[in-house]
C-alpha positions in Angstrom: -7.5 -6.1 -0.2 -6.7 -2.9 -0.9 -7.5 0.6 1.1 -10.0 1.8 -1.7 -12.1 -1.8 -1.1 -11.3 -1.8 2.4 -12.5 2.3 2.8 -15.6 0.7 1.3 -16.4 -2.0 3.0 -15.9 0.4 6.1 -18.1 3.3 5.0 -20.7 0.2 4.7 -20.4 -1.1 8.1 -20.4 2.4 9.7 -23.9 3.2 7.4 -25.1 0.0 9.4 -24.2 0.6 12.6 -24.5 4.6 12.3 -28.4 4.4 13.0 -27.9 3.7 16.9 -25.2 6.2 18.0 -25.1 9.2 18.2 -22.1 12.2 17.5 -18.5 10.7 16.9 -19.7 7.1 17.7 -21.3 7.8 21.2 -23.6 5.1 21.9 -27.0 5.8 22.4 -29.3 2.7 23.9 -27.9 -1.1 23.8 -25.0 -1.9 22.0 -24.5 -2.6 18.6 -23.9 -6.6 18.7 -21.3 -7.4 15.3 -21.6 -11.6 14.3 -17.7 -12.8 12.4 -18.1 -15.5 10.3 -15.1 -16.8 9.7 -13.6 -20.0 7.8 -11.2 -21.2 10.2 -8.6 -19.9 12.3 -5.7 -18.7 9.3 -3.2 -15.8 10.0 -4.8 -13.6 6.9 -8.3 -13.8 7.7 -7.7 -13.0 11.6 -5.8 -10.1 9.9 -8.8 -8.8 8.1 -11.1 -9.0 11.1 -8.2 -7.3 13.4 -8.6 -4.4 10.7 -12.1 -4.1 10.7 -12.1 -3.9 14.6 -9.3 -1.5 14.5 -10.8 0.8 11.8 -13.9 0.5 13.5 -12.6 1.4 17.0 -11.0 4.6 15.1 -14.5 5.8 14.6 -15.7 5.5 18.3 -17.0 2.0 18.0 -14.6 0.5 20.6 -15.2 -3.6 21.6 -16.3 -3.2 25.3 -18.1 -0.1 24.9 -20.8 0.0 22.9 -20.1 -3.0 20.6 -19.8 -6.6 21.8 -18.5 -9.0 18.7 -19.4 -13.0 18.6 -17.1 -14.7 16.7 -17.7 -18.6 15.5 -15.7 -20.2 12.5 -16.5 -24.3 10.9 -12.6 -24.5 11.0 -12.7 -24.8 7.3 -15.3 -27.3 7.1 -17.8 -26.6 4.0 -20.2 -28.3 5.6 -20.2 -27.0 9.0 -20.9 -23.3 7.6 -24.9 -23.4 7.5 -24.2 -24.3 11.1 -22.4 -21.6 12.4 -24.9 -18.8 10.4 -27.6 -20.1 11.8 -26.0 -20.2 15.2 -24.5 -16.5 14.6 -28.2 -15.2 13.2 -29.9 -16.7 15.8 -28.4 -14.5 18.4 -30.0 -11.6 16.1 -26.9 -9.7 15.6 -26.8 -5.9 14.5 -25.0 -7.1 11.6 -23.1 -10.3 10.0 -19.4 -9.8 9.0 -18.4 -12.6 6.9 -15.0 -13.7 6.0 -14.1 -15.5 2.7 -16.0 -16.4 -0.3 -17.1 -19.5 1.5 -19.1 -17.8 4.0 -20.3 -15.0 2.3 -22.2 -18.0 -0.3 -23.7 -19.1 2.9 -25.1 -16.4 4.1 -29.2 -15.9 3.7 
């Protein structure tokens, strides 16, 4: 991916989440929840969500303090992916990251 896509995608997630906190990522009321769907455990995908995470935590949206992430993958499994987005949705997350192709198709 490169930084121009990835600056993107960011800017995106930040205009989502931006709407609950207040100056420099303060939080302001509950946390922002964050749902990963993810394909299955792989070195490069857990490499893309480690760099969301990161660039998000740059902006003041720090994992423990103000944003809780629930993570669930099908381990690869096609089939198993309307399963874990309806698990993940059900828990009525802020927002849905998902991770590959595969899941992104799924998604409603």
């Amino acid at each position: 991916m490169t930084r121009r896509r990835f600056a993107l995608i960011l800017a995106h997630i930040l205009a989502l989440l931006g709407s609950g906190f207040g100056a420099a990522g303060a939080v302001v009321g509950e946390p922002k929840r964050i749902a990963i769907a993810n394909f299955g455990p792989h070195g490069s995908l857990e490499q893309v969500i480690a760099g969301v995470k990161a660039a998000l935590a740059e902006e003041g949206y720090v994992e423990g303090q103000g944003v809780a992430y629930d993570y669930s993958d099908c381990q690869f499994d096609p089939a198993l992916i309307p399963q874990v987005l309806s698990r993940l949705e059900a828990r009525k997350p802020d927002l849905m990251l998902t991770v590959t192709t595969p899941m992104t198709q799924g998604a409603p």
